[in-house]
PDBQT receptor file of N, H, CA, C and O in Angstrom, charges set to zero:
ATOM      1  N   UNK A   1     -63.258   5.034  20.044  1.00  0.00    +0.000 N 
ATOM      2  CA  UNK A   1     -61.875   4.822  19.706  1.00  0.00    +0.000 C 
ATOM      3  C   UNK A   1     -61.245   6.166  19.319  1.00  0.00    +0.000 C 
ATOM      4  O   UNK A   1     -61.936   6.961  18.682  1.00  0.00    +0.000 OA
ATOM      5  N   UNK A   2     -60.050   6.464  19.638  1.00  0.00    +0.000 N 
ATOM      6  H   UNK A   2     -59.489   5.818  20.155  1.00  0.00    +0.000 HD
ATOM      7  CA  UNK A   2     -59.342   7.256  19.615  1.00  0.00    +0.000 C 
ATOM      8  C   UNK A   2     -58.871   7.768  17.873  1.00  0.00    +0.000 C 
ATOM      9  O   UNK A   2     -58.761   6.850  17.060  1.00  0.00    +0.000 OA
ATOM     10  N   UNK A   3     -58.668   8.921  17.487  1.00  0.00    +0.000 N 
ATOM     11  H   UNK A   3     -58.757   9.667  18.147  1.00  0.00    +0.000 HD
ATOM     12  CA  UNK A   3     -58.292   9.083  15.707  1.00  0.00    +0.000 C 
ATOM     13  C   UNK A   3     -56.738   8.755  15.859  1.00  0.00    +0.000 C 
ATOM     14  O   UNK A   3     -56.026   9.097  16.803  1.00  0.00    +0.000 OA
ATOM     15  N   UNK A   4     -56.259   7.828  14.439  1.00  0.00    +0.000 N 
ATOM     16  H   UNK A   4     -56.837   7.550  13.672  1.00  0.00    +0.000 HD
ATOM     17  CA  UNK A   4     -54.891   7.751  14.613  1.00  0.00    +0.000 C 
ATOM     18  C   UNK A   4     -53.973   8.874  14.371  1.00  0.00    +0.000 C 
ATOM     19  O   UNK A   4     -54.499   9.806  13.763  1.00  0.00    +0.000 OA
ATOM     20  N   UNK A   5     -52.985   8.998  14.624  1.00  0.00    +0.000 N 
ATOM     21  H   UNK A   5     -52.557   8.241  15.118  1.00  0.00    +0.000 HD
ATOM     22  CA  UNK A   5     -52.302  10.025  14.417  1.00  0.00    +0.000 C 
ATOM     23  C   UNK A   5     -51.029   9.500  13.813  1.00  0.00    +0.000 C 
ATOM     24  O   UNK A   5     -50.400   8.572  14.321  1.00  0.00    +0.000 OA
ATOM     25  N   UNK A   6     -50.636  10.180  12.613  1.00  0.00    +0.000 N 
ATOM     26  H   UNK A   6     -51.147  10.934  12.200  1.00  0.00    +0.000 HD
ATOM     27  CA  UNK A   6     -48.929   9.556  12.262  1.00  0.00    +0.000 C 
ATOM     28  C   UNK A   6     -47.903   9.897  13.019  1.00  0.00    +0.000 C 
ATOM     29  O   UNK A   6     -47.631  11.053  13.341  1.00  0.00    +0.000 OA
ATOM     30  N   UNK A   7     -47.397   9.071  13.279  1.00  0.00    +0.000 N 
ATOM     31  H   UNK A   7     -47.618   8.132  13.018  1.00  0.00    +0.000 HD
ATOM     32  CA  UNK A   7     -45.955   9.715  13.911  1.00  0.00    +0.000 C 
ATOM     33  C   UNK A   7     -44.481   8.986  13.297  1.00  0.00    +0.000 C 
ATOM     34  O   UNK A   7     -43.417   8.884  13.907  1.00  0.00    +0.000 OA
ATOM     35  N   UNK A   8     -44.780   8.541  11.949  1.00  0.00    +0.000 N 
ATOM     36  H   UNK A   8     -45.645   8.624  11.453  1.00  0.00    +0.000 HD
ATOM     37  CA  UNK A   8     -43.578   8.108  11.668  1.00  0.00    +0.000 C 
ATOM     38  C   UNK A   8     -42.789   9.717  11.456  1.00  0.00    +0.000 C 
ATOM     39  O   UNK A   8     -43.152  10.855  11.159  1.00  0.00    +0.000 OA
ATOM     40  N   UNK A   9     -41.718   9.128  11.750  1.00  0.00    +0.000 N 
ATOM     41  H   UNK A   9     -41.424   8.204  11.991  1.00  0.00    +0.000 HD
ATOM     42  CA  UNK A   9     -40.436  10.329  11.332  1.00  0.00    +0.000 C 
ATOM     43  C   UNK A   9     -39.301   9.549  10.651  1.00  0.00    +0.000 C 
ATOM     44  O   UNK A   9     -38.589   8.607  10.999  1.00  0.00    +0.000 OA
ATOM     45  N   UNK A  10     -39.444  10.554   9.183  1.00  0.00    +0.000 N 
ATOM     46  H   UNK A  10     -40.023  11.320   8.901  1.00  0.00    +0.000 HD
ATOM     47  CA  UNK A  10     -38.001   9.340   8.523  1.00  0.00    +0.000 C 
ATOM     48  C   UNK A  10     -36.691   9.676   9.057  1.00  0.00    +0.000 C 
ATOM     49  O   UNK A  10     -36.525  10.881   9.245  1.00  0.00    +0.000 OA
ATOM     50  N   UNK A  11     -36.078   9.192   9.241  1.00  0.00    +0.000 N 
ATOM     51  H   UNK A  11     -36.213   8.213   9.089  1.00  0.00    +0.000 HD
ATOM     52  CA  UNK A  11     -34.589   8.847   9.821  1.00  0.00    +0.000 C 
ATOM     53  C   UNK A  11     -33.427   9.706   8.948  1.00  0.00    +0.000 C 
ATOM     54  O   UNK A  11     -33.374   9.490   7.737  1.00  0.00    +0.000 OA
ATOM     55  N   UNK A  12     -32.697  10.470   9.422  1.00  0.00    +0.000 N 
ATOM     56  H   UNK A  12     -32.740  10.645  10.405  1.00  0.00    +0.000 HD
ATOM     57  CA  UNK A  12     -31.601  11.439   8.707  1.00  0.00    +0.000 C 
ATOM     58  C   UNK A  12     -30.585  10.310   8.529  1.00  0.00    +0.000 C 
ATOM     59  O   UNK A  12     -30.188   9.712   9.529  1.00  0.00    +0.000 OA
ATOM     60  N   UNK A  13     -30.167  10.002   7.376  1.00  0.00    +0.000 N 
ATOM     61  H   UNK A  13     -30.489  10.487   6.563  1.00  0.00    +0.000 HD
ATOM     62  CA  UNK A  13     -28.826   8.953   7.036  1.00  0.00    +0.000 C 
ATOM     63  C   UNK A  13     -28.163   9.481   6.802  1.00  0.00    +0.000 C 
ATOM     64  O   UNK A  13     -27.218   8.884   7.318  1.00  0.00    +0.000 OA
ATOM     65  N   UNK A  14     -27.429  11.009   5.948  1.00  0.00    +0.000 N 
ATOM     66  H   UNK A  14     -28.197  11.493   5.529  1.00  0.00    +0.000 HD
ATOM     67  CA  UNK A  14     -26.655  11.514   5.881  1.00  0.00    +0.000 C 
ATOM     68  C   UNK A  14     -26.158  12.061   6.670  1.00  0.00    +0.000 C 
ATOM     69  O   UNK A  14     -25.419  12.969   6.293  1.00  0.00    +0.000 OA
ATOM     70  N   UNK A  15     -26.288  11.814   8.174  1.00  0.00    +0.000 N 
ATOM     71  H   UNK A  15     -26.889  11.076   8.480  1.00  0.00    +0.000 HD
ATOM     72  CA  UNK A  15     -25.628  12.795   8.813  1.00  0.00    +0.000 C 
ATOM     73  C   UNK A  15     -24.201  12.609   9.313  1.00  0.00    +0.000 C 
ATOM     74  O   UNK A  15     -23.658  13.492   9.976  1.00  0.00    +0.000 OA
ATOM     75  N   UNK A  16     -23.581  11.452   8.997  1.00  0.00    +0.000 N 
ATOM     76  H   UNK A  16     -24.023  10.735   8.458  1.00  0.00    +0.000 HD
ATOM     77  CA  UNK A  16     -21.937  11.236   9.354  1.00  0.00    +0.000 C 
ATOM     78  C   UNK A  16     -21.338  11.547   7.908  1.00  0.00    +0.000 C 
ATOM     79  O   UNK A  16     -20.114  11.418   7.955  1.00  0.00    +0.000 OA
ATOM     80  N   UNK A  17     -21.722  11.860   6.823  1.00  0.00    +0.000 N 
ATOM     81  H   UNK A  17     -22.715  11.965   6.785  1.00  0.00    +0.000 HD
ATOM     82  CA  UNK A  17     -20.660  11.811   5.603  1.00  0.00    +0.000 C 
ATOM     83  C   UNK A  17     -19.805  12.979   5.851  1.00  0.00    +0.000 C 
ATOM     84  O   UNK A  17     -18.582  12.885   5.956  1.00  0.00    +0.000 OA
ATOM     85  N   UNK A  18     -20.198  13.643   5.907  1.00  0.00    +0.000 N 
ATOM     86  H   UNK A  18     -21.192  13.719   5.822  1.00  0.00    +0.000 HD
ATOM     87  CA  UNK A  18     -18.729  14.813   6.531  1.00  0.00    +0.000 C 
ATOM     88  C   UNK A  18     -17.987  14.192   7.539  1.00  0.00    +0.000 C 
ATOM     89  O   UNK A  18     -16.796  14.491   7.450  1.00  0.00    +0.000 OA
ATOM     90  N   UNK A  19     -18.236  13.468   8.430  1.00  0.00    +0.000 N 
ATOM     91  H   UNK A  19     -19.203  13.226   8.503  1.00  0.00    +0.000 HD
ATOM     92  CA  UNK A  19     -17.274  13.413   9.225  1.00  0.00    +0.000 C 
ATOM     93  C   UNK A  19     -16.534  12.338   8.940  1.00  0.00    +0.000 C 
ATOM     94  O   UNK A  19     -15.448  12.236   9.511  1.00  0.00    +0.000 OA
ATOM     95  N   UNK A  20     -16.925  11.383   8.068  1.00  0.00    +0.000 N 
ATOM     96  H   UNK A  20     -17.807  11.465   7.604  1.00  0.00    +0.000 HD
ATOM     97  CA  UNK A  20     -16.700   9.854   7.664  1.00  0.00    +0.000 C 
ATOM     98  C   UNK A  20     -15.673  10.829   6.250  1.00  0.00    +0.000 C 
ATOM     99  O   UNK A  20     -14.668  10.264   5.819  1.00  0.00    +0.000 OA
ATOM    100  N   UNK A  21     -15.848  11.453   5.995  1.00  0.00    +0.000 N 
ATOM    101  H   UNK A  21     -16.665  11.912   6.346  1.00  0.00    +0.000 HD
ATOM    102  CA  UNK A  21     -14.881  12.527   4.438  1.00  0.00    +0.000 C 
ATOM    103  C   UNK A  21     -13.473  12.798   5.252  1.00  0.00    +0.000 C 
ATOM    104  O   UNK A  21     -12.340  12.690   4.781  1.00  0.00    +0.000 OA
ATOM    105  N   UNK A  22     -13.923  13.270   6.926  1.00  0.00    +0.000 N 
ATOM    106  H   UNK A  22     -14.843  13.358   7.309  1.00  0.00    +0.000 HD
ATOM    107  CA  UNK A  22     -12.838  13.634   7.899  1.00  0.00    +0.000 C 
ATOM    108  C   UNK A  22     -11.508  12.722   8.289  1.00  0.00    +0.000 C 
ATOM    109  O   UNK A  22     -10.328  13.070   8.266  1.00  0.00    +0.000 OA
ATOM    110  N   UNK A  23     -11.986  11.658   8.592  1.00  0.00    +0.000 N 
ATOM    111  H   UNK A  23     -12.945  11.375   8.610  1.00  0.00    +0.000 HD
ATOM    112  CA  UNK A  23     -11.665  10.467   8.799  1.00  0.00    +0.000 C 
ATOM    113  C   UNK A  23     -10.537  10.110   7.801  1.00  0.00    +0.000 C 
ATOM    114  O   UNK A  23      -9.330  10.048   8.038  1.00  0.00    +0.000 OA
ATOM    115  N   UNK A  24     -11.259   9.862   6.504  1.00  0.00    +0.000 N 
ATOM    116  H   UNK A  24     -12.239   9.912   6.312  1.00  0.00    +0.000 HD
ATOM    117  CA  UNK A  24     -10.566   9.424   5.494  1.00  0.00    +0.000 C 
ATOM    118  C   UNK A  24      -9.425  10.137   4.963  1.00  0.00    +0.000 C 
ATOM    119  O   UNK A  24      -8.375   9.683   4.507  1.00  0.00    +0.000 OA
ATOM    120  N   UNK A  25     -10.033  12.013   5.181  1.00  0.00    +0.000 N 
ATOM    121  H   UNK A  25     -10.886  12.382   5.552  1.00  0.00    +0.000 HD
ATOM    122  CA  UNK A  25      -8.960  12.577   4.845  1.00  0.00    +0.000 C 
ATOM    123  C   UNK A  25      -7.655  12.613   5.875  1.00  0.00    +0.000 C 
ATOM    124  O   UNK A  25      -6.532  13.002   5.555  1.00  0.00    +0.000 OA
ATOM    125  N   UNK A  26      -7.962  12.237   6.878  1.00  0.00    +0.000 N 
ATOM    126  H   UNK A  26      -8.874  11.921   7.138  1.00  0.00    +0.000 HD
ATOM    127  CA  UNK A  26      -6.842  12.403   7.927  1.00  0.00    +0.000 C 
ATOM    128  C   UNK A  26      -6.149  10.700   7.504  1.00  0.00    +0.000 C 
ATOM    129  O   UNK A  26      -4.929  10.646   7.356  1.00  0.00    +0.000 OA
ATOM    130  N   UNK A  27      -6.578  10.020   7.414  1.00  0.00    +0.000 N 
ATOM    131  H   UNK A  27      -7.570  10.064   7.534  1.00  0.00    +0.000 HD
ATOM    132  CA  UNK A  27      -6.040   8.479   7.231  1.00  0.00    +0.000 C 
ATOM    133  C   UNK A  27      -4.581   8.707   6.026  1.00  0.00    +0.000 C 
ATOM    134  O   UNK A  27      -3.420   8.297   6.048  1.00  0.00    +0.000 OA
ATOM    135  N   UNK A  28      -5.318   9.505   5.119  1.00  0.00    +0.000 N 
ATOM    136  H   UNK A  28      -6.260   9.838   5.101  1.00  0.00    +0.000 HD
ATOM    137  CA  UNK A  28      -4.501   9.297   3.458  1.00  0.00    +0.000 C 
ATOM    138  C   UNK A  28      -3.484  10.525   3.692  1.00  0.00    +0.000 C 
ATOM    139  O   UNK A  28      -2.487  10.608   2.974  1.00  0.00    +0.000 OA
ATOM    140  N   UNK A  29      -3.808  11.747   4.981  1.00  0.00    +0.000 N 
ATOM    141  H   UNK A  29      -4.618  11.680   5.564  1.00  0.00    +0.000 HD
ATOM    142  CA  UNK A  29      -2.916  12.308   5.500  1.00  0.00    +0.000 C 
ATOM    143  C   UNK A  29      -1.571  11.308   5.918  1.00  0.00    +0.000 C 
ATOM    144  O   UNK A  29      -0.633  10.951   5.205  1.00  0.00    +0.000 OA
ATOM    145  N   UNK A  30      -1.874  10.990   7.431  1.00  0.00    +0.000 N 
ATOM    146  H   UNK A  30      -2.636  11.280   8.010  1.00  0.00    +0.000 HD
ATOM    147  CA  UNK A  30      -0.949  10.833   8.200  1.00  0.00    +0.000 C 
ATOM    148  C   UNK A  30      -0.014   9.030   6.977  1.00  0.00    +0.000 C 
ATOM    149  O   UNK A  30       0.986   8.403   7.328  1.00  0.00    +0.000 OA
ATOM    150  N   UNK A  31      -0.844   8.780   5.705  1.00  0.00    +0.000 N 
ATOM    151  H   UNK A  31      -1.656   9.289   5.420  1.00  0.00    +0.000 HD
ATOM    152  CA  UNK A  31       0.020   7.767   5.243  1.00  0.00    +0.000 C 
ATOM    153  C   UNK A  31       0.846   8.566   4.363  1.00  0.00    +0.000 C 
ATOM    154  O   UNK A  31       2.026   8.216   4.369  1.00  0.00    +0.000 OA
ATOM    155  N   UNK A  32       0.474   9.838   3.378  1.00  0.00    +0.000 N 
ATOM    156  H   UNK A  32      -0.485  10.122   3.373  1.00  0.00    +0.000 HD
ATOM    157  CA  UNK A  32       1.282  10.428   3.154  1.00  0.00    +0.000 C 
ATOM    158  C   UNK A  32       2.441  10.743   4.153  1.00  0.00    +0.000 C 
ATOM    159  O   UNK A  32       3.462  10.189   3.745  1.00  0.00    +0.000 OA
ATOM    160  N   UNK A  33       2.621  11.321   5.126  1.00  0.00    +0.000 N 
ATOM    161  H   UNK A  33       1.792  11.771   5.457  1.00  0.00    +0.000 HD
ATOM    162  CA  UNK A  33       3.425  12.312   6.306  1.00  0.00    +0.000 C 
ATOM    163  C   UNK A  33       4.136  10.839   6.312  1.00  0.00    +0.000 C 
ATOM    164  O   UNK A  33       5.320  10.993   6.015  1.00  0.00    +0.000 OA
ATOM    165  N   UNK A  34       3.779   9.268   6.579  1.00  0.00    +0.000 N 
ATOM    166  H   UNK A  34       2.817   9.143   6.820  1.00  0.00    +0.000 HD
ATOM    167  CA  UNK A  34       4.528   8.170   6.924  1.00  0.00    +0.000 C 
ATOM    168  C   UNK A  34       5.613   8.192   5.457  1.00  0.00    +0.000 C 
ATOM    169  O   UNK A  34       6.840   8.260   5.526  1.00  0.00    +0.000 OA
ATOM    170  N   UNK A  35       5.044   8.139   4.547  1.00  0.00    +0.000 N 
ATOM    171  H   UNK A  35       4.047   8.084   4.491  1.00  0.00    +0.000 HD
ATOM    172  CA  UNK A  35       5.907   7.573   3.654  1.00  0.00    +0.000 C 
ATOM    173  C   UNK A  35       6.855   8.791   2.850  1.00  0.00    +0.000 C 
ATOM    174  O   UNK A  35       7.839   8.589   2.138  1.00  0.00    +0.000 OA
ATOM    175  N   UNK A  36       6.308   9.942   3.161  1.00  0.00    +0.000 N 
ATOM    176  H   UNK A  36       5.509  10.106   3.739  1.00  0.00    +0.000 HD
ATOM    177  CA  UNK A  36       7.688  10.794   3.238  1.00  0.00    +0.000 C 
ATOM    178  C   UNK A  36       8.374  10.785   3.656  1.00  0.00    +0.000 C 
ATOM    179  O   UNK A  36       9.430  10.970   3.052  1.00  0.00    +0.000 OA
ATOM    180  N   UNK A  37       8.363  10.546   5.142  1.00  0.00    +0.000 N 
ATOM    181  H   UNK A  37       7.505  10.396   5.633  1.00  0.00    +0.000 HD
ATOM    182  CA  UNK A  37       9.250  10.248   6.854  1.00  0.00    +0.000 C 
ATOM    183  C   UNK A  37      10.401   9.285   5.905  1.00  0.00    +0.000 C 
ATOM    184  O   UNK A  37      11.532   9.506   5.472  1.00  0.00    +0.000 OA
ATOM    185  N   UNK A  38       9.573   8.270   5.857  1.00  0.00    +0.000 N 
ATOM    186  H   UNK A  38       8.654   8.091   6.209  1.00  0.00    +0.000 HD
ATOM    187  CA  UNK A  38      10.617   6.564   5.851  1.00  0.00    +0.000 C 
ATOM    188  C   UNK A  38      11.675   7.101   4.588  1.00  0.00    +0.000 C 
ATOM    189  O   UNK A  38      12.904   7.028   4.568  1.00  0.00    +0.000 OA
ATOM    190  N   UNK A  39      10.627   7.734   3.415  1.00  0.00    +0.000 N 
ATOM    191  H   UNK A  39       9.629   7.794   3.431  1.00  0.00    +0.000 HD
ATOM    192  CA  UNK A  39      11.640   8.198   2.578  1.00  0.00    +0.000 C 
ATOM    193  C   UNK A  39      12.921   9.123   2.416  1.00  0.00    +0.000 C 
ATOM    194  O   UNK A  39      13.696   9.070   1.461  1.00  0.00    +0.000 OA
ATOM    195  N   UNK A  40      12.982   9.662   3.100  1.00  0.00    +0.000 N 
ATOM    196  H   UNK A  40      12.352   9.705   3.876  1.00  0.00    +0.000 HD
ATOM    197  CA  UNK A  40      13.495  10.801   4.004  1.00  0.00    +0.000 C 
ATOM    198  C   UNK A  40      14.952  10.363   5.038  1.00  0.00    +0.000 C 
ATOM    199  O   UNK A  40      16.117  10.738   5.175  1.00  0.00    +0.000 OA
ATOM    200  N   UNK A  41      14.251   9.599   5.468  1.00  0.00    +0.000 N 
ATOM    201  H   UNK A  41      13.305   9.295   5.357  1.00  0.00    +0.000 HD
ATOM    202  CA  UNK A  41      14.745   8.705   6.571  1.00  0.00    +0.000 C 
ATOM    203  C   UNK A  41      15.482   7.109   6.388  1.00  0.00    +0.000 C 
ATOM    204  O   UNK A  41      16.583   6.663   6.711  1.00  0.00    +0.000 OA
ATOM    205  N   UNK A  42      14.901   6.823   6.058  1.00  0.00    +0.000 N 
ATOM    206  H   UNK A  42      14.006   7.185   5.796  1.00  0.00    +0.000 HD
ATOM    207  CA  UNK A  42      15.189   4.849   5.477  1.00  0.00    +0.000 C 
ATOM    208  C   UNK A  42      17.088   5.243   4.894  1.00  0.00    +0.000 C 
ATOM    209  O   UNK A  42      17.583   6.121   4.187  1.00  0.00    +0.000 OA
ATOM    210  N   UNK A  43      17.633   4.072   5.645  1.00  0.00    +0.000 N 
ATOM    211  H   UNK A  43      17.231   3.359   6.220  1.00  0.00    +0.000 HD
ATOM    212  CA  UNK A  43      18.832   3.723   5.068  1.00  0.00    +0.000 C 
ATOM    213  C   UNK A  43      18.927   2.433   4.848  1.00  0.00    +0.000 C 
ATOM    214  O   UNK A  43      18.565   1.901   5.898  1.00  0.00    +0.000 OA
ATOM    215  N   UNK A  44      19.266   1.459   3.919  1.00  0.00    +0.000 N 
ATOM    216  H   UNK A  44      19.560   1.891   3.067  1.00  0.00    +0.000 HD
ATOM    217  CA  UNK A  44      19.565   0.361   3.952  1.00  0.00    +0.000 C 
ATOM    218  C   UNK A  44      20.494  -0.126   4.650  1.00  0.00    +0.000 C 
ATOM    219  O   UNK A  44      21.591   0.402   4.467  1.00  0.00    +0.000 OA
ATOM    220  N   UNK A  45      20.430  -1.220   5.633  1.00  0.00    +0.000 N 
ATOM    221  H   UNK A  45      19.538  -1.649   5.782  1.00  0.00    +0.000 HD
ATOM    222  CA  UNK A  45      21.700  -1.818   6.594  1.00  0.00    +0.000 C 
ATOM    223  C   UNK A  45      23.122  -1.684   5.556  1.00  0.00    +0.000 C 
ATOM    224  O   UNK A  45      24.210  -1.263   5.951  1.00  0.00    +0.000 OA
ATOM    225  N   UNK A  46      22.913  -2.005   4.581  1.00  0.00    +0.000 N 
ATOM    226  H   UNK A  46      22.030  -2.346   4.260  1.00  0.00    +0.000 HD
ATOM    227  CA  UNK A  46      24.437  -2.569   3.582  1.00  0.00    +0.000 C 
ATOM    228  C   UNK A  46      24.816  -1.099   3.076  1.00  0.00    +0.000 C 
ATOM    229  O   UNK A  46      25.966  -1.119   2.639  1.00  0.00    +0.000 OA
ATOM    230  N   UNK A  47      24.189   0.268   2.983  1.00  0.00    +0.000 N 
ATOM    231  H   UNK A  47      23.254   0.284   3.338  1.00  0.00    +0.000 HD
ATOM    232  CA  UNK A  47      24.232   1.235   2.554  1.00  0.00    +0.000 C 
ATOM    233  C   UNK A  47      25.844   1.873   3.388  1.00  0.00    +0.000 C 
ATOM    234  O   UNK A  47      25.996   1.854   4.609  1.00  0.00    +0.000 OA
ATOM    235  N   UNK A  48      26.993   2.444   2.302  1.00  0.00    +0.000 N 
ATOM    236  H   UNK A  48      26.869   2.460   1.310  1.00  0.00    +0.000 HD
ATOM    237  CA  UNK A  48      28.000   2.402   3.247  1.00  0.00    +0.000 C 
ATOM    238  C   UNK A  48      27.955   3.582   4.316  1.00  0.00    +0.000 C 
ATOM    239  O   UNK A  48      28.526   3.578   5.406  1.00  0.00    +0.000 OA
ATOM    240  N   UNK A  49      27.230   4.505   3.828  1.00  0.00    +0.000 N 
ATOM    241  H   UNK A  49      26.767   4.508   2.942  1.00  0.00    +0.000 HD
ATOM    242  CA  UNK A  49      27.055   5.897   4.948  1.00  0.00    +0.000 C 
ATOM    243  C   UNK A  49      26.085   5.300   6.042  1.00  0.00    +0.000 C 
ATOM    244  O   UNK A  49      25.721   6.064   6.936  1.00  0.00    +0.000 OA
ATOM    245  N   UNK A  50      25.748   4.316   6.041  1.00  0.00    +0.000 N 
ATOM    246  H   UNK A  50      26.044   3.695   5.315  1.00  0.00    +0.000 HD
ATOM    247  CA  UNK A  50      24.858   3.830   7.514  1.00  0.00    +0.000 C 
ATOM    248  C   UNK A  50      25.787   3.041   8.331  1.00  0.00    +0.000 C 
ATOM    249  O   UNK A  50      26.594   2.132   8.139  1.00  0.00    +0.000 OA
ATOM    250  N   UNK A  51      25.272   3.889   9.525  1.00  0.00    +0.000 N 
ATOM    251  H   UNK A  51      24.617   4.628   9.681  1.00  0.00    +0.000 HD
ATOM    252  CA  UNK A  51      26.000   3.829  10.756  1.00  0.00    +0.000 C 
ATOM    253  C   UNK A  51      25.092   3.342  11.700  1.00  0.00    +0.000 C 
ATOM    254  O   UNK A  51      23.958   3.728  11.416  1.00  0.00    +0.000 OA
ATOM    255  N   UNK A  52      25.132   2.560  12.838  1.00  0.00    +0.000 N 
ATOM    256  H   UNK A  52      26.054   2.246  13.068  1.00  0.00    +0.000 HD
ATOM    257  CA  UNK A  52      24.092   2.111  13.530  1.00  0.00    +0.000 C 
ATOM    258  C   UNK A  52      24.576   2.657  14.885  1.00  0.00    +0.000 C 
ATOM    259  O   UNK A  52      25.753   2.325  15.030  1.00  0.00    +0.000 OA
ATOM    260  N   UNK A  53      24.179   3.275  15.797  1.00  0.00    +0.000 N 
ATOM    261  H   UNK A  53      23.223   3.544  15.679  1.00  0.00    +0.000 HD
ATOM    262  CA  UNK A  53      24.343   3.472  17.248  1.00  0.00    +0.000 C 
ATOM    263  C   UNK A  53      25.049   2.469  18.023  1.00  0.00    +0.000 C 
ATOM    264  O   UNK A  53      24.377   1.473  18.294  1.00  0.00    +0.000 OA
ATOM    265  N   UNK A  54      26.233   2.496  18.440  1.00  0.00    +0.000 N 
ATOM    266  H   UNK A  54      26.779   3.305  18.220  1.00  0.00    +0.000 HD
ATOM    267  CA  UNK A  54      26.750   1.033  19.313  1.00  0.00    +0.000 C 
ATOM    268  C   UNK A  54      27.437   0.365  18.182  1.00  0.00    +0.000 C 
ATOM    269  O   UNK A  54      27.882  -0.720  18.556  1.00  0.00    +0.000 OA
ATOM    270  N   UNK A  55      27.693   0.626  16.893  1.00  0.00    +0.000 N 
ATOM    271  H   UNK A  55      27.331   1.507  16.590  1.00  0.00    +0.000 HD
ATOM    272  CA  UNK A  55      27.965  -0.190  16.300  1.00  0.00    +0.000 C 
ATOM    273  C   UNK A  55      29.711  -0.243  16.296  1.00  0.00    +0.000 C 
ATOM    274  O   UNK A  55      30.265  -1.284  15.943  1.00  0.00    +0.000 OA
ATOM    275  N   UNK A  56      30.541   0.998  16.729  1.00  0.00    +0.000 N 
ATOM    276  H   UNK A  56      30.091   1.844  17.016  1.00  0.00    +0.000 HD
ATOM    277  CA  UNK A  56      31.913   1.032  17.105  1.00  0.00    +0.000 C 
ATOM    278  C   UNK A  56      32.297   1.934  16.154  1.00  0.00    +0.000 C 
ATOM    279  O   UNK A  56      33.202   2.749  16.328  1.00  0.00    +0.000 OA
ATOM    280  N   UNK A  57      31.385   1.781  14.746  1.00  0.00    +0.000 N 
ATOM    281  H   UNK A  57      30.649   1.118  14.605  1.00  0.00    +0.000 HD
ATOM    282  CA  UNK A  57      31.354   2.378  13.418  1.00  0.00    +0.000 C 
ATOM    283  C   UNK A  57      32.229   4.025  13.584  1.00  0.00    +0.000 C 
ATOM    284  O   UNK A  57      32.133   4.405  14.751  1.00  0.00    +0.000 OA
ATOM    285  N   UNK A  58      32.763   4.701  12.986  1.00  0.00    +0.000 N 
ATOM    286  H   UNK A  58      32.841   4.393  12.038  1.00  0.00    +0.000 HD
ATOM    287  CA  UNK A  58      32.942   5.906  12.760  1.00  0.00    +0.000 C 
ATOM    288  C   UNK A  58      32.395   6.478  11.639  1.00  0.00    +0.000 C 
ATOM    289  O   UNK A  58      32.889   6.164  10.556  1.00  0.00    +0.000 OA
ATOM    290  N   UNK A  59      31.444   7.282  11.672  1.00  0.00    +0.000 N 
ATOM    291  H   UNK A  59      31.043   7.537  12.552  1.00  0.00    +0.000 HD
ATOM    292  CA  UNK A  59      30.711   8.071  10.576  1.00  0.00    +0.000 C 
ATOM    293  C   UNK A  59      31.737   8.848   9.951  1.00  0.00    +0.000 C 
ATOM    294  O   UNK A  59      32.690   9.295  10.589  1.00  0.00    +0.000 OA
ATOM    295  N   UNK A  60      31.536   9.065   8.437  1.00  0.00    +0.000 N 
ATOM    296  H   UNK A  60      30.762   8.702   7.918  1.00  0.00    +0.000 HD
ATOM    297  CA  UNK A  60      32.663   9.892   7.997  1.00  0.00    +0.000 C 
ATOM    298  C   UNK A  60      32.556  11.107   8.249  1.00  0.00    +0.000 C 
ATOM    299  O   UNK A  60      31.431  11.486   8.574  1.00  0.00    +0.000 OA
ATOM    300  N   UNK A  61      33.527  11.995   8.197  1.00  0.00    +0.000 N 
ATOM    301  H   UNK A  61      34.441  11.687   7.933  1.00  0.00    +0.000 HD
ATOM    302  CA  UNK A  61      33.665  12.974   8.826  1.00  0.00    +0.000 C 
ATOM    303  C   UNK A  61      32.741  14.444   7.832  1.00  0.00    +0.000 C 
ATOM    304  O   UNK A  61      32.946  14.638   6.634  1.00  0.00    +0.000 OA
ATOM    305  N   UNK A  62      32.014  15.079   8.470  1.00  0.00    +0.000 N 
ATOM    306  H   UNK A  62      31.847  14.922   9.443  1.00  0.00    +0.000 HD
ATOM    307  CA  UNK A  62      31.445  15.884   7.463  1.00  0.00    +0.000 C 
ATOM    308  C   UNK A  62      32.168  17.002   6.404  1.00  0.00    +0.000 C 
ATOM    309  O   UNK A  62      33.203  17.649   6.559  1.00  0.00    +0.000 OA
ATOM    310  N   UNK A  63      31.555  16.981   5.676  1.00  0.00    +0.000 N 
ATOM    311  H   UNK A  63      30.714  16.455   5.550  1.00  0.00    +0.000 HD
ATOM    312  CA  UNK A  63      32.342  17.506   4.119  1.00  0.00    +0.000 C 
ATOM    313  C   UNK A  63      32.835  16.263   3.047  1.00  0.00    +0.000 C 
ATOM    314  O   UNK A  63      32.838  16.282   1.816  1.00  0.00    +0.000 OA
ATOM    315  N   UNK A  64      33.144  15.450   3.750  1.00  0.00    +0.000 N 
ATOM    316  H   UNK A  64      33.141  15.434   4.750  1.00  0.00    +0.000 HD
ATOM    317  CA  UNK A  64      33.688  13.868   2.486  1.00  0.00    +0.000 C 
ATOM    318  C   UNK A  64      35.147  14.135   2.575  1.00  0.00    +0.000 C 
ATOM    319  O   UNK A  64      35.797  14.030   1.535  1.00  0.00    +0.000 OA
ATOM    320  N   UNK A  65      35.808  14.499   3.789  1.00  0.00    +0.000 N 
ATOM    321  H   UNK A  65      35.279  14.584   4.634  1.00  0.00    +0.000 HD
ATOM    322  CA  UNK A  65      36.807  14.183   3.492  1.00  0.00    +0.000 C 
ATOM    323  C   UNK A  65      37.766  13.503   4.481  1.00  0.00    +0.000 C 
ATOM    324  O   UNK A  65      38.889  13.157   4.114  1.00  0.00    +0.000 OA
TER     325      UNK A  65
């Protein structure tokens, strides 16, 4: 009979946490970059300086007067 030989090899588990760190940091990125945008951006329909495209509306004229 043949001598046994080991051949277990333990398994690397850490090897996505950097990129899984990547991930996450780009996620909590691009929700920051969103909710600046909307903030930035967002008008309420009833808001009187909102004007809608097509709407016939005349925007006031710049300066406020």
């Amino acid at each position: 009979m043949a001598p046994h030989v080991d051949r277990y090899v333990p398994a690397v588990t850490n090897g996505g946490k950097g990129i899984a760190a990547f991930i996450i940091a780009l996620a909590l990125a691009c929700v920051v970059t969103a909710t600046y945008v909307h903030k930035q951006t967002y008008r309420h329909p009833t808001d009187p300086t909102w004007h809608g495209k097509g709407s016939g509306d005349l925007a006031p004229p710049e300066g406020g007067q």
